[in-house]
C-alpha positions in Angstrom: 0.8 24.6 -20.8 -1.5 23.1 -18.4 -2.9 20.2 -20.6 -0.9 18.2 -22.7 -1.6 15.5 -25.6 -1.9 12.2 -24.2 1.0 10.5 -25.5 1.7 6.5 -25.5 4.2 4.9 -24.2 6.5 3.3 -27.5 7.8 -0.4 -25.7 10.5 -2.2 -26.4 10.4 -5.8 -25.3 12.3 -5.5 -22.0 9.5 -2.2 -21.1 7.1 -4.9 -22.6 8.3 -7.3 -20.2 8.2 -4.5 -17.1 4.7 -3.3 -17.8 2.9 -6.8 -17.7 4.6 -7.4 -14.3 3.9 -4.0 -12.8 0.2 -4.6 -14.0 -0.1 -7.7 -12.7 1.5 -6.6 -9.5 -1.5 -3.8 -9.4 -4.1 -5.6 -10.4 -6.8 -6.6 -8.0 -7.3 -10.3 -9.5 -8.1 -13.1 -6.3 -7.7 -16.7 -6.6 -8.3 -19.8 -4.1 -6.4 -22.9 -4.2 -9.1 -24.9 -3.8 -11.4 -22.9 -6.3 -9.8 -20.9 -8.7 -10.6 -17.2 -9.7 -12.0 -15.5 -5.7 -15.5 -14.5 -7.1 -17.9 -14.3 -4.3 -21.1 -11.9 -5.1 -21.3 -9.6 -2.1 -20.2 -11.5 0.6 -17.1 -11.1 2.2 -16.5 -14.7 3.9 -14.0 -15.3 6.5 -10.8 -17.8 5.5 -10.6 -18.8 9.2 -6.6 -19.1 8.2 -7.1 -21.8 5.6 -4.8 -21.4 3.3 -6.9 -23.2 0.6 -9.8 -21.1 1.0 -7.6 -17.7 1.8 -7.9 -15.6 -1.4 -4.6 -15.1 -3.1 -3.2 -12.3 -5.4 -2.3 -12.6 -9.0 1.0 -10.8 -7.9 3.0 -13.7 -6.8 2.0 -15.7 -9.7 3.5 -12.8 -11.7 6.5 -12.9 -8.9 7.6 -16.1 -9.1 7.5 -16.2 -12.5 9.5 -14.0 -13.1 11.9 -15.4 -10.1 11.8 -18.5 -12.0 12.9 -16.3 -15.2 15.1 -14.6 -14.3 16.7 -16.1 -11.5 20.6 -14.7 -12.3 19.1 -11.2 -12.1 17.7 -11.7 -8.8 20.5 -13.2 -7.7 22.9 -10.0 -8.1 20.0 -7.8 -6.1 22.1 -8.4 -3.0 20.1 -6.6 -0.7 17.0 -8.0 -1.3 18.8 -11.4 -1.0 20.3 -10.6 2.0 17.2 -9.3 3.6 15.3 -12.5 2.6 17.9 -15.0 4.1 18.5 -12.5 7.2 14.5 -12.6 7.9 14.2 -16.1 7.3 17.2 -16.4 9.8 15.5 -14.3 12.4 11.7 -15.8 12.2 13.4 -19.3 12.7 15.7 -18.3 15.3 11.8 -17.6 17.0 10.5 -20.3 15.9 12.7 -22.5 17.9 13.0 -20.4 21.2 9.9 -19.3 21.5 8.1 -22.4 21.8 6.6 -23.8 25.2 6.9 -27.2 24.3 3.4 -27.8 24.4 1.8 -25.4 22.0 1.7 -26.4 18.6 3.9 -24.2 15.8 1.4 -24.9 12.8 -0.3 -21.1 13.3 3.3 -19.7 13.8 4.9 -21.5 10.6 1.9 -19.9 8.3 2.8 -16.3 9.8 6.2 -16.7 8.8 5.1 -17.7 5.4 3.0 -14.5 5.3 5.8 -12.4 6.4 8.3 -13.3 4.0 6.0 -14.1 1.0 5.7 -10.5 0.2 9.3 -10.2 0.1 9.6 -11.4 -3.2 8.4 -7.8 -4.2 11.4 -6.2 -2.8 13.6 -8.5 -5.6 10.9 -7.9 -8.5 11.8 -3.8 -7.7 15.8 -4.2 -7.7 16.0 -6.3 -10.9 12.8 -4.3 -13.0 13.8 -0.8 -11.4 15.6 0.6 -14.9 12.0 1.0 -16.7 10.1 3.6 -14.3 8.5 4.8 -16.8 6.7 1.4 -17.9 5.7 0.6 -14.4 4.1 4.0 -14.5 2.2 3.3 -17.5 0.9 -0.3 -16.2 -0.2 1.3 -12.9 -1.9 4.1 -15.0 -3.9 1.4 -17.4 -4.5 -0.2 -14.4 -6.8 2.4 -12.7 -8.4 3.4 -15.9 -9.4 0.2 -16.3 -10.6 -0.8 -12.5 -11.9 2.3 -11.1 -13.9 3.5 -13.1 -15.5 -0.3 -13.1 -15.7 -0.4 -9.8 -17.7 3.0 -9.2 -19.8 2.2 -11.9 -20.6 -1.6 -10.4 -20.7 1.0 -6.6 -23.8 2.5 -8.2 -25.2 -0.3 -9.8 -25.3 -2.3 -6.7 -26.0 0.8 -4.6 -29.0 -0.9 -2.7 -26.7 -3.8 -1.4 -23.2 -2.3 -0.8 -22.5 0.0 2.1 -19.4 1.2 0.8 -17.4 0.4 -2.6 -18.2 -2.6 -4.3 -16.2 -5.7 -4.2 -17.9 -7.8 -6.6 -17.5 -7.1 -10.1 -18.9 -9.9 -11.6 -16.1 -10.9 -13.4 -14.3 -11.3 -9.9 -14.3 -9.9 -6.4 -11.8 -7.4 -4.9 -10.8 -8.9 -1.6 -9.9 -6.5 0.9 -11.1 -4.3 -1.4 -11.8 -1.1 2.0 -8.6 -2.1 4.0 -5.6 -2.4 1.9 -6.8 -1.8 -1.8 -8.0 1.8 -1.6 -4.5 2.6 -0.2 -2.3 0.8 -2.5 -4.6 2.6 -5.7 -3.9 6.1 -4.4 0.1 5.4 -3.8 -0.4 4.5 -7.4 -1.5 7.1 -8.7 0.7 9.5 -7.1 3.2 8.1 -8.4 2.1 7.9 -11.8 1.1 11.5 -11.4 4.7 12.5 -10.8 6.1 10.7 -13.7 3.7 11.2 -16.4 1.8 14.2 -15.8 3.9 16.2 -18.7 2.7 14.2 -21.5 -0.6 13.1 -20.1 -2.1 16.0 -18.0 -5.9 15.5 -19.5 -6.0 12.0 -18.6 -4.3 12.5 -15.1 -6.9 14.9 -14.3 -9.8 12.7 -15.3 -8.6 10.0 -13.2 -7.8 12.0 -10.6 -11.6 13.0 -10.7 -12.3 9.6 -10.4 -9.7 8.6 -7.7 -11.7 11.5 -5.8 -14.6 9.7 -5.8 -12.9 6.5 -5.3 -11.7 7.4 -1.7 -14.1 9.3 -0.8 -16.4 5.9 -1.1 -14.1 4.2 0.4 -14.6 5.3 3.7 -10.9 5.2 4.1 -8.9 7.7 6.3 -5.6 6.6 4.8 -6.4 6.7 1.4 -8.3 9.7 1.1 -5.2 11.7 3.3 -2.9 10.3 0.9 -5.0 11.2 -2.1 -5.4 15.0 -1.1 -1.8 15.2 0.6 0.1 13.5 -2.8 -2.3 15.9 -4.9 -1.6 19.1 -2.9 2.3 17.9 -2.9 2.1 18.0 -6.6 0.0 21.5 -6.7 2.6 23.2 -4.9 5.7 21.4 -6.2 4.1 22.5 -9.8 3.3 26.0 -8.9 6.6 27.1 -6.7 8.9 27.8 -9.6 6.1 30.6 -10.9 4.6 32.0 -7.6 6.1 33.4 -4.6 5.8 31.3 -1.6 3.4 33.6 0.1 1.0 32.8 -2.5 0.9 29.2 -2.8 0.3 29.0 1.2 -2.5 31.3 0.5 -4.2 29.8 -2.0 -3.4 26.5 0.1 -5.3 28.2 2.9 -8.2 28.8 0.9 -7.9 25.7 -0.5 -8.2 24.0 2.8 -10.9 26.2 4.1 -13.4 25.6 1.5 -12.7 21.6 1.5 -13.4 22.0 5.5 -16.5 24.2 4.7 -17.9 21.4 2.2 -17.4 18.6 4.5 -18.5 20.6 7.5 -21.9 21.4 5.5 -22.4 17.4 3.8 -21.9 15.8 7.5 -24.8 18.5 8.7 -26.9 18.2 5.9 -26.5 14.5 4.8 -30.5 13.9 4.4 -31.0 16.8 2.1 -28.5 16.0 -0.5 -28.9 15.4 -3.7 -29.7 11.9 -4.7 -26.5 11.4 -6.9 -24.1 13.0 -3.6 -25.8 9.9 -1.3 -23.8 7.8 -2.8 -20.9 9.1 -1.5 -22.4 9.4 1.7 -20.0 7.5 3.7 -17.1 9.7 3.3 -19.4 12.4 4.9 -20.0 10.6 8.0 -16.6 9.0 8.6 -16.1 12.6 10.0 -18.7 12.9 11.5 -17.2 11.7 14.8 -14.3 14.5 14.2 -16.2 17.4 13.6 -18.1 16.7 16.8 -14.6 16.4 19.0 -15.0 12.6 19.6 -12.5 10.0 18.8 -14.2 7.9 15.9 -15.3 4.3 16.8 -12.7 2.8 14.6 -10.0 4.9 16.1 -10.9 3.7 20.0 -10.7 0.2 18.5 -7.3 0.1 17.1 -6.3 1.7 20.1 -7.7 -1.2 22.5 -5.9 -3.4 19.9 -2.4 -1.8 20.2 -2.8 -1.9 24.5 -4.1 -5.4 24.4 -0.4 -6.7 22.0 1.5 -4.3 24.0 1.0 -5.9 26.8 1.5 -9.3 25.8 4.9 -8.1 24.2 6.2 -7.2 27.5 4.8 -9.2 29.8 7.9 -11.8 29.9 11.4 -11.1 28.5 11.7 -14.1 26.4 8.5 -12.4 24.9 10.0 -9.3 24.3 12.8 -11.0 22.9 11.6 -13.5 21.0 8.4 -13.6 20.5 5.8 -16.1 21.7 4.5 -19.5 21.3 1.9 -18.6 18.7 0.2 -15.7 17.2 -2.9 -14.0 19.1 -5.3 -16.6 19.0 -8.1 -15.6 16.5 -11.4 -15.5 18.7 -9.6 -13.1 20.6 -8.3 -10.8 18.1 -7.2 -11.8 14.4 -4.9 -8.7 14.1 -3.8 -5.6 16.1 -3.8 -3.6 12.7 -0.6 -2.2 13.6 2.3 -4.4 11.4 5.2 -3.9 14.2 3.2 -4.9 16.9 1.5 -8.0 15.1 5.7 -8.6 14.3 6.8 -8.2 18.1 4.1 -9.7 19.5 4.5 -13.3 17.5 8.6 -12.7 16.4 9.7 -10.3 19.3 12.2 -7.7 18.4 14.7 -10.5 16.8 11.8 -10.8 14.2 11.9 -6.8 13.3 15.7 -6.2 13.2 16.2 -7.2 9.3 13.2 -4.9 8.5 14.8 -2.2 11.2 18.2 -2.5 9.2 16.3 -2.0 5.7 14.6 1.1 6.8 18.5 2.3 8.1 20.0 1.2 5.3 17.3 3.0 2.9 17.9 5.9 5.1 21.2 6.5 4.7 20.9 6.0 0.9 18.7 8.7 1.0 20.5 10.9 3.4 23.9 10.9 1.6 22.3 11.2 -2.0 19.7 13.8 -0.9 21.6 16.7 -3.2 21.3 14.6 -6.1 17.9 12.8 -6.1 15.5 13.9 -8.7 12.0 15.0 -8.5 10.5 11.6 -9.1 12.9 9.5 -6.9 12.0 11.8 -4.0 8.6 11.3 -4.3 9.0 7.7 -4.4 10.7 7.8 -1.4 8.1 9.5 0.6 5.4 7.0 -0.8 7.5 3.8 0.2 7.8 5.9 3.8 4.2 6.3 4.2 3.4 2.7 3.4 6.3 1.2 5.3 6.6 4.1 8.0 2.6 4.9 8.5 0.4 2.7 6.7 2.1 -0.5 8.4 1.2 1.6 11.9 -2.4 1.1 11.6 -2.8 -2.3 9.1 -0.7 -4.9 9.0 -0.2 -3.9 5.1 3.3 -5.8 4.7 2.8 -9.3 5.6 -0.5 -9.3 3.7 0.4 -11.3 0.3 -1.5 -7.7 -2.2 -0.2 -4.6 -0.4 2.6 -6.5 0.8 4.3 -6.9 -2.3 3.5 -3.9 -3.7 4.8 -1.8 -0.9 8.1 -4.1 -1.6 8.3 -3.4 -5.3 8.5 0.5 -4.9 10.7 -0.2 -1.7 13.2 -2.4 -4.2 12.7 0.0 -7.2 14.0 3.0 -4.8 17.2 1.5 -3.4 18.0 0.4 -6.5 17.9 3.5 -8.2 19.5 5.4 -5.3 22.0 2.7 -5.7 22.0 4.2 -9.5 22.6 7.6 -8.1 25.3 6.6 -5.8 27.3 4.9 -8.6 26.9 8.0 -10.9 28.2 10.1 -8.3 31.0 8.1 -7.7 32.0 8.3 -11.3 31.8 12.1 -11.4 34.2 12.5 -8.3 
């Protein structure tokens, strides 16, 4: 059957105790040091790199908490403890051969902290990875309970915001176009895959809404992911019924008539309905594409990336190690591309614990592949598209939000394919 009865979730007190920190990991709540709860009506002010005025997630509250808990458990997540001490080892080993002697290290020190800050998510995923069915659940109540808000306060506000809405008056999203819209649809899909059997109706309502969601967004990320992650599940759905020449059919047509639509909004933008304008934005971010022109956005980051490049390579010490300081900030405050803002400041001594990671999660992978279930695969490929593409054109993992999240799923997939290894072991 295609719909199903919603069904809840019956916790226990260790699911209890997974769901609150999956939600809190999720959810979009800002604070300052220096002035509580981030609520700024829309306005979205530059931090300048303050750190008492730089607006912090309720995620590592809810991390270090639960460090501070349950400290034994983290302890025995060995890879996640070895990858923090081996990236603290690295970034220091920079640290002191980098410098000039002259320039100061205060800029560089604060990097590092936002490098391995988010790393706490990676031991949150080991020690909490048993209960994927809670962490579904939180990110599910999650959404229902933020994005619907957040079109509605989009409408609401329509003759001030351009895009989505950050402010919603009880607090403001920060980053709420660059990394949230992202980290929401890797969300979803992953709730989709684990909970769609007993929770179909509600899935599909949401994923209504998550529809609208990106497509306000203006994001090209998040509204790739949204309609990739969907079609993934279409098709993964529909293959043990239809014969493959079907599905690529219907794909086709599927594909074709979501080109058609766009083709026709982007042409027609003035005469559209009044209630379709407000999702205007999503029609004229292709604009640009339809017309055969790189979009403005695009030719940036690309500047960006040739501007760290060269600095990268334009000594070896550089290339080694990194140099002196970051790129100072009235030149460019990031090259939104997460290895290149990691080689430019760390060199490549600064990406070899994250290089060994994505090896070692590799080969997990690799040798399990035969006996990886459904949901664990799809895990994998949305830790790979935050850590393998998203990172290529943000610098999502040293920022404090996406940062840890992207390290939660990453911990809460090698420890399960640790879990798959062991039971494989024990049937040989």
């Amino acid at each position: 059957m295609f719909f199903a009865r919603p069904q809840i979730m019956k916790f226990d007190k260790e699911a209890l105790l997974v769901f609150l920190v999956a939600a809190g990991i999720l959810f979009p709540l800002f604070f300052t040091i220096s002035g509580g709860i981030y609520r700024v009506p829309y306005t979205l002010p530059d931090s300048g790199g303050v750190i008492t005025t730089l607006p912090l997630p309720m995620s590592i509250l809810v991390c270090l908490c639960l460090l501070a808990w349950r400290l034994r458990l983290f302890l025995l997540a060995w890879p996640a403890v070895i990858m923090i001490i081996g990236t603290a080892m690295a970034l220091g080993f920079s640290l002191v051969l980098a410098g000039d002697g002259v320039t100061p290290l205060n800029r560089k020190v604060v990097m590092t902290a936002q490098v391995m800050l988010p790393l706490i998510g990676l031991c949150v995923g080991m020690t909490i990875s048993k209960q994927p069915k809670a962490v579904a659940w939180a990110f599910m109540v999650v959404l229902i309970v933020i994005v619907p808000f957040q079109l509605w306060a989009t409408w609401y506000q329509y003759e001030v915001v351009n895009y989505l809405a950050d402010y919603l008056y009880l607090f403001t999203i920060y980053s709420h176009i660059q990394y949230v819209p992202v980290i929401f649809v890797c969300a979803y899909i992953y709730v989709l895959y684990v909970l769609w059997d007993k929770n179909s109706v509600a899935l599909s309502l949401l994923g209504c809404l998550m529809l609208l969601y990106v497509a306000r967004s203006n994001q090209y990320l998040a509204m790739g992911a949204l309609v990739i992650g969907m079609l993934g599940f279409l098709v993964n759905r529909v293959a043990a019924r239809f014969r493959p020449g079907f599905i690529a059919l219907a794909l086709l047509m599927l594909v074709g008539c979501v080109t058609t639509t766009v083709g026709y909004a982007v042409k027609h933008q003035d005469t559209l309905p009044s209630i379709a304008k407000i999702f205007a934005p999503a029609f004229s971010k292709f604009a640009p594409l339809l017309a055969g022109e790189i979009p403005p956005n695009v030719q940036e980051r690309l500047e960006d990336w040739r501007l760290f490049g060269s600095r990268i390579i334009e000594t070896p010490r550089a290339f080694v190690v990194g140099r002196p300081e970051p790129m100072p900030r009235e030149i460019r405050t990031s090259p939104h591309n997460w290895y290149l803002d990691i080689a430019h400041t760390f060199g490549l001594v600064g990406l070899l614990p994250f290089t060994l990671l994505i090896s070692y999660t590799i080969r997990l992978l690799w040798v399990n592949l035969r006996d990886l279930p459904g949901e664990l695969r799809w895990l994998a490929s949305i830790v790979a598209f935050l850590v393998l593409i998203d990172s290529n054109f943000k610098v999502t993992l040293r920022q404090p939000y996406p940062g840890i999240f992207a390290f939660f799923l990453w911990g809460m997939l090698l420890q399960q394919l640790h879990t798959v290894r062991s039971l494989k072991w024990k049937r040989n």
